[in-house]
C-alpha positions as CSV (number, residue, x, y, z in Angstrom):
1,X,-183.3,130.7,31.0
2,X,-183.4,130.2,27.3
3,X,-187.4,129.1,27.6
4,X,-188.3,132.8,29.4
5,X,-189.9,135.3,26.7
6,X,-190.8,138.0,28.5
7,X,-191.3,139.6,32.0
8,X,-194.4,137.6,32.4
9,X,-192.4,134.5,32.5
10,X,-190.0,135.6,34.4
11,X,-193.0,136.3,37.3
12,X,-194.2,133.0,37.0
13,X,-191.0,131.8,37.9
14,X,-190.2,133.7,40.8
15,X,-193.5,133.3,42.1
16,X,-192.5,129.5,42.6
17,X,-189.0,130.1,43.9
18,X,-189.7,133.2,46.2
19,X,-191.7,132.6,49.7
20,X,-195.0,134.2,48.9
21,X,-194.7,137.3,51.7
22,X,-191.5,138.2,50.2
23,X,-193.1,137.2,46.6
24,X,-196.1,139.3,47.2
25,X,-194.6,142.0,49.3
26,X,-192.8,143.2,45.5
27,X,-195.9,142.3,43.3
28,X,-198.9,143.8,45.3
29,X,-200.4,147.4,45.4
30,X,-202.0,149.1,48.2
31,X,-205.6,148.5,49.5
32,X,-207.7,147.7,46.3
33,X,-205.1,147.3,43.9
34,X,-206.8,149.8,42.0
35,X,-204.2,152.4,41.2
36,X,-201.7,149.1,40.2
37,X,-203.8,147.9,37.8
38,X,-204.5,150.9,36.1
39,X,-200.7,151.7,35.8
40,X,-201.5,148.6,33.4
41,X,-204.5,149.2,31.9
42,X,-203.9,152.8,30.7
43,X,-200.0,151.7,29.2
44,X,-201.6,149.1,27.4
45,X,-204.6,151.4,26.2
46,X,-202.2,153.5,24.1
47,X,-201.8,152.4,20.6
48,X,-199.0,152.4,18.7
49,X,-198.4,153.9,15.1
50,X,-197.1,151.1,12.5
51,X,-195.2,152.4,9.6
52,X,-193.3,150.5,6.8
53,X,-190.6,150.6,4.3
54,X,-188.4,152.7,6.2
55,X,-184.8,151.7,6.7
56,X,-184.1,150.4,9.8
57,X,-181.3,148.8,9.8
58,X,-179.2,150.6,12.3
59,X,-181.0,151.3,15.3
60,X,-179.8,152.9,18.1
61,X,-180.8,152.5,22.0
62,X,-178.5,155.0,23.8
63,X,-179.6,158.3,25.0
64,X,-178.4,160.4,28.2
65,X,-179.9,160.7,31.8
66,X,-178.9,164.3,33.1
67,X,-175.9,164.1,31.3
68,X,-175.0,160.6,32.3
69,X,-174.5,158.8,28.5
70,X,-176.3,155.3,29.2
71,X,-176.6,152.2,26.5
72,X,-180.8,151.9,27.0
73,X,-183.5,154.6,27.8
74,X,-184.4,152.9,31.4
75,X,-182.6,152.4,34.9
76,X,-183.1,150.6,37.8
77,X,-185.2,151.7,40.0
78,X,-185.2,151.6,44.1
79,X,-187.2,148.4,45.2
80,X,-186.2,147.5,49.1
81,X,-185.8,144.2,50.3
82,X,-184.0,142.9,47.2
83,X,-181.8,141.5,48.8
84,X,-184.9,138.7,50.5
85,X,-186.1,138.0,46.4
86,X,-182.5,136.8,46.2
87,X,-179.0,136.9,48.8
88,X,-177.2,139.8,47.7
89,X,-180.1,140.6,45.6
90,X,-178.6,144.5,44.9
91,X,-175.1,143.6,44.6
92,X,-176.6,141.3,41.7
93,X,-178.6,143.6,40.5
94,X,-176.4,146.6,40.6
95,X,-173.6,143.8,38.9
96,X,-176.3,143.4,36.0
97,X,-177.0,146.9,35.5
98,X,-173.6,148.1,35.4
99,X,-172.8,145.4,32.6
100,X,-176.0,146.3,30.6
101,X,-174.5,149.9,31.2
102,X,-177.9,151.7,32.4
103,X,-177.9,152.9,36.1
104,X,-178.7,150.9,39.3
105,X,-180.9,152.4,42.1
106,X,-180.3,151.7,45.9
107,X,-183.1,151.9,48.0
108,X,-182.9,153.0,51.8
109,X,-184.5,150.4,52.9
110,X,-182.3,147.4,50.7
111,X,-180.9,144.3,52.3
112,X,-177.3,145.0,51.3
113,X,-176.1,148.1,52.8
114,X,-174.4,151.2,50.4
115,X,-170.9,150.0,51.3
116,X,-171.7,146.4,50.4
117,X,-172.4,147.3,47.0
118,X,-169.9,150.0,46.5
119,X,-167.3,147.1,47.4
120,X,-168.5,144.4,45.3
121,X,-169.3,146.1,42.1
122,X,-166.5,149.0,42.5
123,X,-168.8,151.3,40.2
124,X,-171.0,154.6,41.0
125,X,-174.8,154.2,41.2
126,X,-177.3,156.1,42.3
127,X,-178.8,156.1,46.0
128,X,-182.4,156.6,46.7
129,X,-183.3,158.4,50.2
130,X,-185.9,158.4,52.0
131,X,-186.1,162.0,54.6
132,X,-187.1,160.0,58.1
133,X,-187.9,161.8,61.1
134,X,-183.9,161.4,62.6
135,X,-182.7,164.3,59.9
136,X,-179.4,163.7,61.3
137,X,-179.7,160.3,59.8
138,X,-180.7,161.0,56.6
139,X,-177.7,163.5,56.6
140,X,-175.6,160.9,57.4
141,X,-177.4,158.1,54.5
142,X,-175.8,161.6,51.9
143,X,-172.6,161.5,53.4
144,X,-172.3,157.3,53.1
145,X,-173.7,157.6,49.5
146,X,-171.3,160.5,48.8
147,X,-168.4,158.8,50.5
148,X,-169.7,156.0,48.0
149,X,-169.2,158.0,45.2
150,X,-172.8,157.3,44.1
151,X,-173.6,160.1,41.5
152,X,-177.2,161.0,41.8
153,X,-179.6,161.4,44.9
154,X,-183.4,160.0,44.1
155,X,-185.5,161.6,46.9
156,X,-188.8,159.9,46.8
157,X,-191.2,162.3,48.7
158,X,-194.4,160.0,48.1
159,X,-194.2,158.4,51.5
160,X,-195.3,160.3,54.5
161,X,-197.6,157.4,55.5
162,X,-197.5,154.1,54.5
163,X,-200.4,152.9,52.2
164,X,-201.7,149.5,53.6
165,X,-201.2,146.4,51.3
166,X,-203.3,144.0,51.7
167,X,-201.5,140.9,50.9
168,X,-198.9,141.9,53.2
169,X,-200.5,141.8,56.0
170,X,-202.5,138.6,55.2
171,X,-198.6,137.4,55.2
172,X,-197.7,138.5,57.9
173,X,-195.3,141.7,56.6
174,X,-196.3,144.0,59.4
175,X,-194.5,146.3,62.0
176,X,-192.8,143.8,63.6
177,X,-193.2,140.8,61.0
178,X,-195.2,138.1,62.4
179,X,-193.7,134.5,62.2
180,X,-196.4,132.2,60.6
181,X,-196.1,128.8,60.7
182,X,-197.7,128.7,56.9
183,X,-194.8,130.8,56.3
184,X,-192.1,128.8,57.4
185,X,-193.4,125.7,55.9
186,X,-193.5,127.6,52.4
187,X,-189.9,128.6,53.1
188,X,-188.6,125.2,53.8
189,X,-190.0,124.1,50.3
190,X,-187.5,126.5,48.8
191,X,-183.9,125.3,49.8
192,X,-182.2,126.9,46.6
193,X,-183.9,130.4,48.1
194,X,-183.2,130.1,51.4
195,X,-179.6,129.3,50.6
196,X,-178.7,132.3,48.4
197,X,-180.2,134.4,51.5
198,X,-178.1,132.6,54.4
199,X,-175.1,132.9,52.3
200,X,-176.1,137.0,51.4
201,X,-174.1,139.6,53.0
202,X,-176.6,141.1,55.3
203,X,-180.1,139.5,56.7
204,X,-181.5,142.8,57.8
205,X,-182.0,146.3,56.2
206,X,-178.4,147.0,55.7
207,X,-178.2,150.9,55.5
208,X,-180.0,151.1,59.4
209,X,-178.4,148.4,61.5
210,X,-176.2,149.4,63.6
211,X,-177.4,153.0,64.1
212,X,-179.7,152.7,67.0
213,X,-178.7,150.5,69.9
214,X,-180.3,147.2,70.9
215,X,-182.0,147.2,67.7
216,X,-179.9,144.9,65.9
217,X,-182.4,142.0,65.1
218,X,-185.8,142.4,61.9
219,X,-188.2,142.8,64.4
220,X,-186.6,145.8,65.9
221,X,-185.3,147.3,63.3
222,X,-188.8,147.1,61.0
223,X,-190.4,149.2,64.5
224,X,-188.1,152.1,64.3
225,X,-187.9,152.4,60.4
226,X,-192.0,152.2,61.1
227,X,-192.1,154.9,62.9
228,X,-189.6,157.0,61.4
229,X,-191.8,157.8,58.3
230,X,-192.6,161.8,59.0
231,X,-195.9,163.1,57.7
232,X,-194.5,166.5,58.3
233,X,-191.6,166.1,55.4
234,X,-192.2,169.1,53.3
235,X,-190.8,171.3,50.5
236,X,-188.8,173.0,53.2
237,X,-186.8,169.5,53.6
238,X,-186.2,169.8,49.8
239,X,-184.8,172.8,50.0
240,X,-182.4,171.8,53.1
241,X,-181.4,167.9,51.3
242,X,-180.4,170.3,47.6
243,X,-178.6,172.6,49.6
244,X,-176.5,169.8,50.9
245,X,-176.5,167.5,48.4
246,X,-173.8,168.9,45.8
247,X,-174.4,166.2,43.0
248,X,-177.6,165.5,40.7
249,X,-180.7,165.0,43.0
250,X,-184.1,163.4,40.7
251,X,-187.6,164.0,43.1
252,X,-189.2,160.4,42.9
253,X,-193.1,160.1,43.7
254,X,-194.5,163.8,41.4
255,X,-198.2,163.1,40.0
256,X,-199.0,166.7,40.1
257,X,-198.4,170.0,37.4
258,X,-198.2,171.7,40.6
259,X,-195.6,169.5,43.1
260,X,-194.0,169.2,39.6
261,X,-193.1,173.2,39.2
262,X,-192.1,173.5,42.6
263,X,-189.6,170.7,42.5
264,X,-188.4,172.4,39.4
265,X,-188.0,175.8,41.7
266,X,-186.1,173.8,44.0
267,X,-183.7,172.9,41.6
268,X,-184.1,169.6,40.7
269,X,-182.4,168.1,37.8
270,X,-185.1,165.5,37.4
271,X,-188.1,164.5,38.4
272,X,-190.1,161.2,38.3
273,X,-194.0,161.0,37.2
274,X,-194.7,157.8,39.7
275,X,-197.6,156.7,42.1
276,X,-195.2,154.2,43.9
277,X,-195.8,151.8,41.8
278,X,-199.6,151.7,43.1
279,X,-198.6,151.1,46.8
280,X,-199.4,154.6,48.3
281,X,-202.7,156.4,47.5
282,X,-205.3,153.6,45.9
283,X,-207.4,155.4,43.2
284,X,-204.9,158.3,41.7
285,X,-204.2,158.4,38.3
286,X,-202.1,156.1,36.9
287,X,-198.7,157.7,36.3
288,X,-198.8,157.5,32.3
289,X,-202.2,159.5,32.5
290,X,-200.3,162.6,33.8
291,X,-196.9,161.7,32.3
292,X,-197.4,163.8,29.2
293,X,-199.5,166.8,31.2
294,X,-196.6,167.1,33.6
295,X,-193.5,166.8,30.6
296,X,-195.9,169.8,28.9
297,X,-195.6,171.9,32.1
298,X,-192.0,171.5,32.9
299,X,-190.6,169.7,30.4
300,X,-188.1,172.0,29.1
301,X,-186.9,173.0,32.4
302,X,-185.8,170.1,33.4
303,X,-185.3,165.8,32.8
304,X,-188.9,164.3,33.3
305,X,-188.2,160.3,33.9
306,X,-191.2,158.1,34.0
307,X,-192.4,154.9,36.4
308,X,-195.5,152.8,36.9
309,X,-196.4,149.8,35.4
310,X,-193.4,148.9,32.4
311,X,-193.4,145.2,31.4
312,X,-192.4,145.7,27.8
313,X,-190.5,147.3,25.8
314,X,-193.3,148.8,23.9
315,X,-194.1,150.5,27.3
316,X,-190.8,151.9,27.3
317,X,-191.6,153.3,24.1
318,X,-194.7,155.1,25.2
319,X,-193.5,156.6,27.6
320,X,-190.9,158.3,25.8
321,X,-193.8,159.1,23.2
322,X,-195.1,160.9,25.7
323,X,-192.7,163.0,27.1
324,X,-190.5,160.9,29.2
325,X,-186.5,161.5,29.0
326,X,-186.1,157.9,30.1
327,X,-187.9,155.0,32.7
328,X,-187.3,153.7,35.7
329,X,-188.0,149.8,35.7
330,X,-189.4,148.5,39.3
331,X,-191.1,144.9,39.6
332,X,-190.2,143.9,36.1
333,X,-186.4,143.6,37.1
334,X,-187.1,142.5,40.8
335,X,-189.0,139.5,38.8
336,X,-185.9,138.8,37.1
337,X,-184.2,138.5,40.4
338,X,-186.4,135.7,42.0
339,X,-186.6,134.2,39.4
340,X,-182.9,133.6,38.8
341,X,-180.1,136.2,40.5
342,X,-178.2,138.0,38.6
343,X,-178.5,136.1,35.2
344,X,-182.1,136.6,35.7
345,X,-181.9,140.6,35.9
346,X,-179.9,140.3,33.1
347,X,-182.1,138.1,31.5
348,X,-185.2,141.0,32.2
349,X,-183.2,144.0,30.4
350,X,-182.9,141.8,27.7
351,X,-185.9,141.6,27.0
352,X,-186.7,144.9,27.3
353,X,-184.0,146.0,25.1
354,X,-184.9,143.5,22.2
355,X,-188.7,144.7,22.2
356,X,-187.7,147.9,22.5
357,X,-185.7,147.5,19.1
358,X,-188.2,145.8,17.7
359,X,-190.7,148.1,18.4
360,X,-188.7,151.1,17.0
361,X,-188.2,149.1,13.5
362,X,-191.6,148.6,13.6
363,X,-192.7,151.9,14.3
364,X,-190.3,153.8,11.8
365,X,-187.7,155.0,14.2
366,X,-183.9,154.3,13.9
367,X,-183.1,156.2,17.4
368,X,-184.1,157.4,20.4
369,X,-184.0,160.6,20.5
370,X,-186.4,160.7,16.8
371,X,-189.6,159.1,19.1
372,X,-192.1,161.5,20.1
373,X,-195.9,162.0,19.7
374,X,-196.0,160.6,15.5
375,X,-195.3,156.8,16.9
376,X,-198.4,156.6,18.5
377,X,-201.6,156.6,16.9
378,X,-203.3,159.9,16.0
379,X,-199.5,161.5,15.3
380,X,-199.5,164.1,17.8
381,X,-198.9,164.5,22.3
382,X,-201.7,166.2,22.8
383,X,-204.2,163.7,20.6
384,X,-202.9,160.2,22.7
385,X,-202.6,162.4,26.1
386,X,-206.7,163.1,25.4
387,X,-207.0,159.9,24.4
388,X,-205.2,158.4,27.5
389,X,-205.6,160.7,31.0
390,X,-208.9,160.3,32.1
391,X,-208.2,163.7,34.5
392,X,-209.6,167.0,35.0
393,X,-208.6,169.6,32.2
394,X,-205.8,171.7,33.8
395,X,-205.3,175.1,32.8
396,X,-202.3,176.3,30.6
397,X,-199.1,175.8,32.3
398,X,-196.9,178.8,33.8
399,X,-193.5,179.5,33.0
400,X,-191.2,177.5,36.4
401,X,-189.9,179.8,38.9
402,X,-186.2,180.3,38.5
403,X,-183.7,178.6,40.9
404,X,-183.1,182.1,42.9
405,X,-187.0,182.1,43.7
406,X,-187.0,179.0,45.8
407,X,-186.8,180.6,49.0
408,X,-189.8,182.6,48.3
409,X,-192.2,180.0,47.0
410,X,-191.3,177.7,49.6
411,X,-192.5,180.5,52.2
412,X,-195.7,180.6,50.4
413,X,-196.4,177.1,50.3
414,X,-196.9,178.0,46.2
C-alpha cells in the first residue's frame, strides 16, 4: 500500500474491492445525506492557527482515555458488519488497534462474535451495546463482554428507530436483505473479497445467532434484530445498564447540553458528541458544531470524546481544539479495511498519526495535552465555536447534578 496517501485513497480502493451494498451500507448517511456532509463541511470550515520557530522536535501523541494510557488521541469506533468489508473484519481490526496501542470498539451488531475476538487477539477492548427490546439479552451481551474482560461499555442511545438510508435500500440492505441478481454479479467480480468472507469465522451477526431458535440463517436473524430496536429505551434504562455494569460505561449518540448533563447525573465516565455518523436524524447539527458547547457544559465533570466526520489528522486536531478528550474514528478505518484487511487498518492510523504530528509541528505544539482553543485561528474556544456552530445561543450552563441525584432527575424526566 506504499502508493495510498491518505484516507481518501484508501476509499477509492475499497470501493473497487467491496460489493457496493456492503461498500455503501458503511459510506452513506441517512435520507438526504445532509447531516453526513455537514459533519464534513463544518470540520473542514475551521481554520487552523500556523505558528513558527518553535522547537518541535520531540512531539508527543499519547494522552489517556478515562484513565486508560493510549499511544494516539483516537479509538476505534463501533461500525457493524465489519466483518462483510473484509472476513474477520474485527478480529483484524481489533489485531490493528491493539498493535497501534489505541482501543478497538465492538459493535452489537459485528460479524465476529465477542468471543471470536477475545480468542484471537487475547487483549481487552471495548464493547459497544445496543439496549434492544429482549432486556434480558442485552443483560446477557454485559455479562459476555464482562466474561470477555472487555474494559469499557459504549452505550449508544441514538437509535430508537432506524433512520432510512437511501442507498441501502436501492441495494437491497433491507429487513430481510433482498437477493439481487445485480448484486450477485458484482460479487462474483470480486473473488479476493468473497474469499476472505467464506474463509471468516462467522457469516452472520455473531453476537445474536444462536439466541433465538430457528433463526439461524441472515434473513432471519436481520428480522428480529429489526424489530428489536425499542423506541421506548429511556434514561431509566441508563440508570438500570450503570447499575449493572461495574466497569467504565461512555454514552455514544449525545448532541444535546441537555441529554449531555443528564448522562453526566447518571454517572457516566464519558460521553460521545456524535449524530451517528449522519445515519439517524438528517438535518441536525453536525457533531463538531455542538462539540465545544457541550465540552463547555460538562466538560469538567466528565471525559467528552468526539465523532462525526474525521478523515485527517488535522480533524483530529480540531476536535481536541475544541474540547474533545479524544475521537472515535468510524468510516475512515472501515475504508482501511476494504481496502486491504488488517494491513489496511493499519495503514489508515498511520496516516492519521503522521498528519496529526505534522500538524502539531506546524501549529506550535509539542504534545497533546498543550492543544486547546490558541491552535485554531482567532486564539480562543469561544471565537472558533461562534465561528463554527451555526445553532441557537444556549443559555449559560448549570452546574451537573451529582451522582446521588440520579434517581431524582430521572423521575422528572429533567
Amino acid at each position: 500500500m506504499k502508493n495510498i496517501t491518505c484516507i481518501d485513497d484508501l476509499r477509492t480502493l475499497a470501493r473497487r474491492r467491496v460489493p457496493r451494498a456492503f461498500f455503501d451500507y458503511a459510506d452513506s448517511g441517512s435520507y438526504g445525506e445532509y447531516t453526513l456532509r455537514a459533519n464534513r463541511a463544518d470540520l473542514e470550515a475551521i481554520k487552523l492557527r500556523q505558528r513558527v520557530l518553535v522547537d518541535v522536535s520531540e512531539r508527543s501523541l499519547g494522552t489517556t482515555i478515562l484513565g486508560q494510557k493510549i499511544a494516539l488521541p483516537f479509538a476505534l469506533a463501533p461500525i457493524g458488519l465489519c466483518g462483510m468489508q473484509h472476513g474477520d473484519g474485527e478480529i483484524l481490526a481489533a489485531e490493528a488497534a491493539h498493535e497501534a496501542g489505541i482501543p478497538f470498539t465492538l459493535s452489537t451488531m459485528s460479524i465476529c462474535s465477542i468471543e471470536h475476538v477475545a480468542e484471537a487477539t487475547g487483549r481487552p477492548f471495548w464493547f459497544q451495546l445496543y439496549v434492544i427490546r429482549d432486556r434480558g439479552f442485552s443483560k446477557q451481551l454485559m455479562d459476555r463482554a464482562l466474561a470477555a474482560k472487555c474494559t469499557t461499555l459504549v452505550l449508544t442511545v441514538d437509535l430508537q428507530v432506524l433512520g432510512q438510508r437511501h442507498r441501502d435500500v436501492k441495494n437491497g440492505m433491507t429487513v430481510p436483505p433482498e437477493f439481487r441478481i445485480k448484486n450477485v454479479i458484482d460479487i462474483a467480480t470480486k473473488p479476493a473479497w468473497a474469499w476472505s468472507v467464506l474463509k471468516g469465522k462467522s457469516k452472520t451477526f455473531g453476537n445474536i445467532s444462536g439466541h433465538v431458535p430457528g433463526m439461524e440463517n441472515v434473513n432471519s436473524l436481520a428480522k428480529w434484530t429489526q424489530d428489536q430496536f425499542d423506541p421506548a429505551l429511556n434514561w431509566k434504562d441508563v440508570e438500570w445498564i450503570r447499575d449493572y455494569w461495574p466497569g467504565k460505561m461512555i454514552i455514544k449518540g449525545i448532541l444535546d447540553i441537555d441529554d449531555a448533563r443528564m448522562a453526566v447525573t447518571l454517572g457516566a465516565d464519558g460521553i460521545v458528541v456524535s449524530n451517528h455518523g449522519g445515519r439517524q436524524l438528517d438535518g441536525t447539527s453536525s457533531s463538531i458544531a455542538m462539540l465545544p458547547r457541550i465540552a463547555q457544559a460538562v466538560g469538567a465533570n466528565t471525559e467528552v470524546l468526539f465523532d462525526g466526520g474525521i478523515r485527517t489528522g488535522a480533524d483530529i486536531m480540531r476536535a481536541l481544539a475544541l474540547g474533545a478528550r479524544a475521537c472515535l474514528v468510524g468510516r475512515s478505518y472501515v475504508y482501511g479495511l476494504g481496502a486491504g484487511g488488517k494491513a489496511g487498518v493499519a495503514k489508515a492510523i498511520d496516516i492519521l498519526r503522521n498528519e496529526l504530528s505534522v500538524t502539531m509541528a506546524l501549529t506550535g505544539v509539542g504534545n497533546i495535552a498543550a492543544i486547546d482553543g490558541r491552535v485554531l485561528e482567532g486564539g480562543e474556544v469561544k471565537a472558533q465555536a461562534a465561528k463554527v456552530a451555526k445553532v441557537a445561543k444556549v443559555t449559560k450552563p448549570k452546574a451537573a447534578a451529582k451522582p446521588k441525584a440520579r434517581a431524582q432527575a430521572v423521575k422528572s424526566g429533567a
